[in-house]
N, C-alpha and C positions, 0 to 999 in steps of 0.2 A: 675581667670584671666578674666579680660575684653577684650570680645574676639572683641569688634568693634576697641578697641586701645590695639593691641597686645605689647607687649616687644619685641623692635628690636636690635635681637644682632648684631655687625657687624665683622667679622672674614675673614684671606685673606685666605682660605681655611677649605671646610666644605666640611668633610668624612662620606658616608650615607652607615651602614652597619660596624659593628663591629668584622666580622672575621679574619681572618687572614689576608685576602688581605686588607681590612679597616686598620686594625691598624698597618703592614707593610707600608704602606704608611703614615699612621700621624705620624711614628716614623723617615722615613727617611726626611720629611720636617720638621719636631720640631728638626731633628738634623741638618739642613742645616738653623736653624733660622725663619723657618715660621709658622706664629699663625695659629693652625689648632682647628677643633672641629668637633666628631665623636659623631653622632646620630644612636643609632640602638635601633629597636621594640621592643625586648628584656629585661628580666630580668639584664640579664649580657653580657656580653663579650665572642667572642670565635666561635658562629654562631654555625656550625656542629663539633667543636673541643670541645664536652660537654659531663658535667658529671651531676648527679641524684643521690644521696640518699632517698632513703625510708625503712622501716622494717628493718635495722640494715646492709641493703646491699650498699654497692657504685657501681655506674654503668656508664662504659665511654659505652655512647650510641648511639652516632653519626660516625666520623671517628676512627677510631681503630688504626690507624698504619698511617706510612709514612717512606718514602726510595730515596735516592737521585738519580736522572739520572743526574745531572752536577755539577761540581766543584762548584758551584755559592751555591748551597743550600745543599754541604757537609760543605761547611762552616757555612754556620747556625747551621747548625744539631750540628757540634761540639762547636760550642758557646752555643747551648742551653744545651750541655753535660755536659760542662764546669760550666756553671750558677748552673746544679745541676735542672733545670725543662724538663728535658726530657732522657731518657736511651733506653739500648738497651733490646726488647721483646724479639726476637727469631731470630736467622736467616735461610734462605731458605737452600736447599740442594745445589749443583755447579750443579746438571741436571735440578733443576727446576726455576735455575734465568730466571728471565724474561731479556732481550740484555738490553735493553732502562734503566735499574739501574747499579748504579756504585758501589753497596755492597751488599752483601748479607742479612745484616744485616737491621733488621726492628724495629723501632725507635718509641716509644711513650712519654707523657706526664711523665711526675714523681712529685708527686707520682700519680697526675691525668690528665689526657688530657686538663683540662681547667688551666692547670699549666701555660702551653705555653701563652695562649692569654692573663691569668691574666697578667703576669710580662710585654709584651710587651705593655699591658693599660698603666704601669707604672703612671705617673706623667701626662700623655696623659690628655686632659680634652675629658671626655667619658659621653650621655647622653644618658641613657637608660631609656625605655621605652617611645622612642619619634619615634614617626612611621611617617615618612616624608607624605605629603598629597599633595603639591601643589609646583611648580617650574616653578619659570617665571622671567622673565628679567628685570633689573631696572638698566636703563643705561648701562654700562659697568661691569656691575655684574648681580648677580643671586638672587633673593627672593627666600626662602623656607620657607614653613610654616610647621607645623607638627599639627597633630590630636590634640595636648594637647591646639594650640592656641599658640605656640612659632612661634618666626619670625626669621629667618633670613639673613641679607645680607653679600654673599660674594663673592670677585673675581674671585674664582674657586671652582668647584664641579667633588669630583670623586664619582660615584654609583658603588658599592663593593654589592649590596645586588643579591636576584640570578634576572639574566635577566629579567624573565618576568616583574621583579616586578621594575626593574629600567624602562625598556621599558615604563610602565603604564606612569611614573611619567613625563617621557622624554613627553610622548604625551598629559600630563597635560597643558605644555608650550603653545602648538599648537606649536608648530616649525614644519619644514618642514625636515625629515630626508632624505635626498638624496636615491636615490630608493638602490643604493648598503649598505646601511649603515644599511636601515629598512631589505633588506636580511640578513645580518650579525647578527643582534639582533634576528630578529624571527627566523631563523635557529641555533640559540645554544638550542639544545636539552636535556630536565632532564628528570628522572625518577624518582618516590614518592618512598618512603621506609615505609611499615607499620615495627615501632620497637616495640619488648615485651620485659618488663623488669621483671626479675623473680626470686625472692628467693627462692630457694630450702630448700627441706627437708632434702637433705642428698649431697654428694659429687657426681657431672655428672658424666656420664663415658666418657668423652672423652680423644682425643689423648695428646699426651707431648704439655705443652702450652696451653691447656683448650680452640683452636680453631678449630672448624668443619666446613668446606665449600663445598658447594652442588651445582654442573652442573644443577641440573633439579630438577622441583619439587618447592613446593610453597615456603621453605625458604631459603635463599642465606647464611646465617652463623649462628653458635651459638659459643658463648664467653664466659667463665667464669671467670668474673672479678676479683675471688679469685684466679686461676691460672695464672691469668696476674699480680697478687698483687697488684690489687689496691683497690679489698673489703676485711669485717678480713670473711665474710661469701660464700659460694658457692650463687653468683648471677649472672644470665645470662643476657647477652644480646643479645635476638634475631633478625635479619634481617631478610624480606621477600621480596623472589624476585619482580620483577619489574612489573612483567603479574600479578600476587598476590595481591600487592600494590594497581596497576592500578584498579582493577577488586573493591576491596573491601573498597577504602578510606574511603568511605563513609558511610560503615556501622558503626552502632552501636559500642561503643567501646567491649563492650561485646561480641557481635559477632563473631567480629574479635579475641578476648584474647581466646574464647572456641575453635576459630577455630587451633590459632598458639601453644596454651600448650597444647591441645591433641596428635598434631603431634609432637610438641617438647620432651614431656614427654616420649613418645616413645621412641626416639635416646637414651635421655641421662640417661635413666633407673632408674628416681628420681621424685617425684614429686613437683611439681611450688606450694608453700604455700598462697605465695600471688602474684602478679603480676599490673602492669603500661602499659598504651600501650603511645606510642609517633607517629603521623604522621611527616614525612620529608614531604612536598610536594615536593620541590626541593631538592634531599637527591645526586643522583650520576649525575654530567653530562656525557650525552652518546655520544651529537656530540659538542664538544666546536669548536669554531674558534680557526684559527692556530695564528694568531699573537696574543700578550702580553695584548691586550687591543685596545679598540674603543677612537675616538677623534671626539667626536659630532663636538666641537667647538673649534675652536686654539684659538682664539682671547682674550675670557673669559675663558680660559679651561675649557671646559663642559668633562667628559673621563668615561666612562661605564670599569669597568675591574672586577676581579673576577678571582673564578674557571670555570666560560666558556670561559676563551683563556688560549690559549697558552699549556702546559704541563698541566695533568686531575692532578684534588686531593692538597692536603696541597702546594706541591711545586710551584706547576702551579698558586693559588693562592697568593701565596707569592712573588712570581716574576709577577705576572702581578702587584700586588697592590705599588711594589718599581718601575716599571714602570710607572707607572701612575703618581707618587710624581715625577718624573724627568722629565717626561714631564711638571710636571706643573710649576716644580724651570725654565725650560728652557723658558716657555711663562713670568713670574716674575718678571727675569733679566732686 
C-alpha cells in the first residue's frame, strides 16, 4: 500500500476492538440498519473470550465462565443456549452464591469459548489484524488510520479495546478531555494475568469439574479443559495471581513456565509434557467505572465502553457495548 495515498474507506460507524462489548454493539446497529465496521489487533474475534490449541490439547485460556446478575443478560445467555454456542459448566452450591447473580448456574462457550464471539461476528464486516494508530477530526466525522496504512472516515467511533489503550488513541487527537472525563478513564483500573497452558502426562487430581481456585499464593486458578470438555486430552489452564503477574511480566517466557509448572505440578499430582505461556496485560478489571460507558463526544459520537464500566466481566461488557450502539442510533436520528 502506498502509504502517502492511503485507501479511504468511509463507514457511518467504526467498532475499534473486537470483544464482546465491540461486537455487541456492531450487531445491535447492523440490526437497527447501520453501516458499521470493526477493527481489532487481533488474529480473531472474541478478545479475552479465547481458545488455543497446541500438542493435541484445546484450551479456553482467557475467561472461563460467566453468570447473569440481571434479566437483561439472562436473556442472552438463554439465546446463546438456545443457538447451541454456549451451555451450562457447573453450578455453585445455594451457601456459596455470590447476592449480585441471578443463578446458580455457570455458563460457558460450546463447544468452546470463542464459540460465542465467532457467531456474533456473523455476517458483521470484522478486520483483524488492524491495530488503530491515529484518531483525528475531519469535519463532522472522525479519521482513523491503522498501523497497516488503512484509512478511515466515519461519523461515529466506539473504543471497546481495554482503557489504557483507547485512552492512548483518544490523546492521539490532541482533544481536550474535560478534567472529570480524563479522571474516569485513568481511574479504571486492570490487573495482567501471566497464563500457563499445559498438557499433561496423565489425568490432574483435581476436584468434580477439574476447577481449583486459591486465596493466596502465586496462582489464582487451575482448569482442566478435559473436565470442562472442551479438550479430548487432560490440558490445563493456569492463572497467576495479580502480585505474581505484576511482579514477573516481564520475565523471560521460560522463567516464568519453570516458575508456574513446578508449583502447578505439585497440586495436581501429574506432570506438564509440554507447556505455552500467554500474557493478559489487561486480563481482570479491578476498579471499573460504575456507569455503562463514557461519551467523549455527543455531537460526532466519540464513546469509550468495554468491561471497565459498568457490571465487571462478559456481562458488563456486553451491556456497555449495546450501550454505546444506542447511544449512537440516538445522535444518527
Amino acid at each position: 500500500m502506498n502509504d502517502e495515498h492511503p485507501v479511504t474507506e468511509e463507514v457511518t460507524c467504526l467498532v475499534v476492538g473486537a470483544g464482546i462489548a465491540g461486537l455487541m454493539a456492531a450487531r445491535e446497529l447492523r440490526r437497527k440498519g447501520v453501516e458499521v465496521i470493526i477493527l481489532d489487533k487481533s488474529r480473531g474475534v472474541g478478545g479475552r473470550m479465547a481458545t488455543r490449541r497446541f500438542a493435541g490439547g484445546v484450551f479456553d485460556h482467557g475467561t472461563q465462565y460467566f453468570a447473569p446478575s440481571s434479566p437483561w443478560f439472562q436473556t442472552r445467555i438463554a439465546e446463546w443456549l438456545d443457538d447451541g454456542i454456549a451451555r451450562e459448566w457447573f453450578r455453585v452450591r445455594s451457601f456459596e452464591m455470590d447476592p449480585r447473580f441471578l443463578s446458580a448456574s455457570r455458563y460457558c462457550g460450546s463447544p468452546v469459548m470463542t464459540a460465542i464471539p465467532k457467531q456474533l461476528a456473523g455476517d458483521i464486516d470484522v478486520r483483524t489484524s488492524e491495530r488503530a494508530s491515529t484518531l483525528s477530526r475531519v469535519e463532522d466525522s472522525w479519521a482513523l488510520t491503522t498501523d497497516s496504512g488503512s484509512r478511515y472516515i466515519a461519523r461515529s467511533v466506539i473504543l471497546t479495546a481495554p482503557v489504557p489503550q483507547s485512552l492512548a488513541l483518544i490523546d492521539s487527537i490532541g482533544i481536550e478531555l474535560s478534567g472529570e472525563q480524563r479522571e474516569v478513564l485513568e481511574n479504571i483500573e486492570y490487573e495482567p494475568c501471566l497464563t500457563m497452558l499445559g498438557v499433561c502426562e496423565g489425568a490432574p487430581e483435581l476436584p468434580d469439574g477439574g476447577v481449583l481456585e486459591f486465596e493466596r499464593g502465586n496462582l489464582r486458578r487451575i482448569m482442566d479443559n478435559a473436565a470442562k470438555g472442551v479438550s479430548p486430552v487432560p490440558a490445563l489452564t493456569v492463572h497467576a495471581m495479580g502480585d505474581f503477574s505484576r511482579k514477573h511480566f516481564d520475565d523471560t517466557e521460560d522463567e516464568i513456565l519453570a516458575s508456574m509448572k513446578e508449583e502447578t505440578e505439585t497440586v495436581v499430582g501429574t506432570s506438564i509434557r509440554e507447556a505455552q505461556l500467554h500474557r493478559w496485560r489487561y486480563s481482570q478489571v479491578v476498579q471499573p467505572h460504575h456507569a455503562p460507558m463514557l461519551v467523549i463526544d455527543s455531537d460526532r459520537p466519540l464513546i469509550v465502553a468495554g468491561d471497565g464500566f459498568g457490571v465487571n466481566g462478559v456481562e458488563g461488557a456486553a451491556r456497555s457495548g449495546m450501550q454505546a450502539a444506542l447511544a449512537v442510533m440516538r445522535q444518527l436520528v
